[in-house]
N, C-alpha and C positions, 0 to 999 in steps of 0.2 A: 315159327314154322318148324322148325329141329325138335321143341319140346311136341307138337302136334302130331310129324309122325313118330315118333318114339312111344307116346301113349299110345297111336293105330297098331305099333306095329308088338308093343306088350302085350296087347290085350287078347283076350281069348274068349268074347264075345261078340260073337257075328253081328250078331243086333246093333252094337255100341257103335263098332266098326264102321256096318252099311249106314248107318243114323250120321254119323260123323263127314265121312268120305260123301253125302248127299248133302249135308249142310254146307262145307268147305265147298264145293262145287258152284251150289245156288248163291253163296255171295260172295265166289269170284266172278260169275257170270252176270251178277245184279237180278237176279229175277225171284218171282216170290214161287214159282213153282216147280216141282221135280219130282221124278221118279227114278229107281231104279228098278230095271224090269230082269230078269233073268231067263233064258230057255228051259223052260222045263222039260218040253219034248217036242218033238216035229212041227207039233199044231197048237203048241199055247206057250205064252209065257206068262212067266210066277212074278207078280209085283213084291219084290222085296220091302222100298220103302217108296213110300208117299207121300212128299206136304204140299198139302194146299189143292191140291186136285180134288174138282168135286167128280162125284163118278166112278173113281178110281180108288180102291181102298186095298190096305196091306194084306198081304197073302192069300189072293184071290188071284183064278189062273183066269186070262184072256184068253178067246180060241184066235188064232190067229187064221186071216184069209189063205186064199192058196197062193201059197208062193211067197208070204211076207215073211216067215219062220224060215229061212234056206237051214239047209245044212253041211251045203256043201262049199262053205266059204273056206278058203284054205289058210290055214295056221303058220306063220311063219317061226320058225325059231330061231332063236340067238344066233347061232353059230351060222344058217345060212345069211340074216342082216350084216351078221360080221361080212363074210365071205363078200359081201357086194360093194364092199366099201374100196 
């Protein structure tokens, strides 16, 4: 685990990175499929990466419905989670 993210966290390709952090995921969860999806803007998101999804293919934007892209979920920061402890 220590040697895995030390390689994520040297590296300096997005691709290797998002490809990694999607595999580690899918066989902690056991499942043969995954995506990771990204906000590109209000009304679509960017499929970063994909395995096993049919239909679904790398760097293609989805338009999203209304209302399923919000943007107005609010960001917590550090220092307020501190603050509530």
């Amino acid at each position: 685990m220590l040697d895995t993210s030390r390689l994520l966290i040297e590296s300096y390709d997005p691709d290797f990175v998002l490809n990694n952090l999607l595999l580690i995921t899918m066989g902690k969860l056991l499942t043969p499929k995954g995506a990771i999806l990204l906000r590109h803007d209000p009304q679509s998101l960017y499929v970063a990466k994909a395995k096993g999804m049919r239909g679904i293919k790398e760097k293609e934007h989805i338009p999203c419905a209304e209302n399923e892209c919000k943007t107005d979920v609010p960001i917590i920061s550090v220092n307020e989670f501190d603050a509530d402890k």
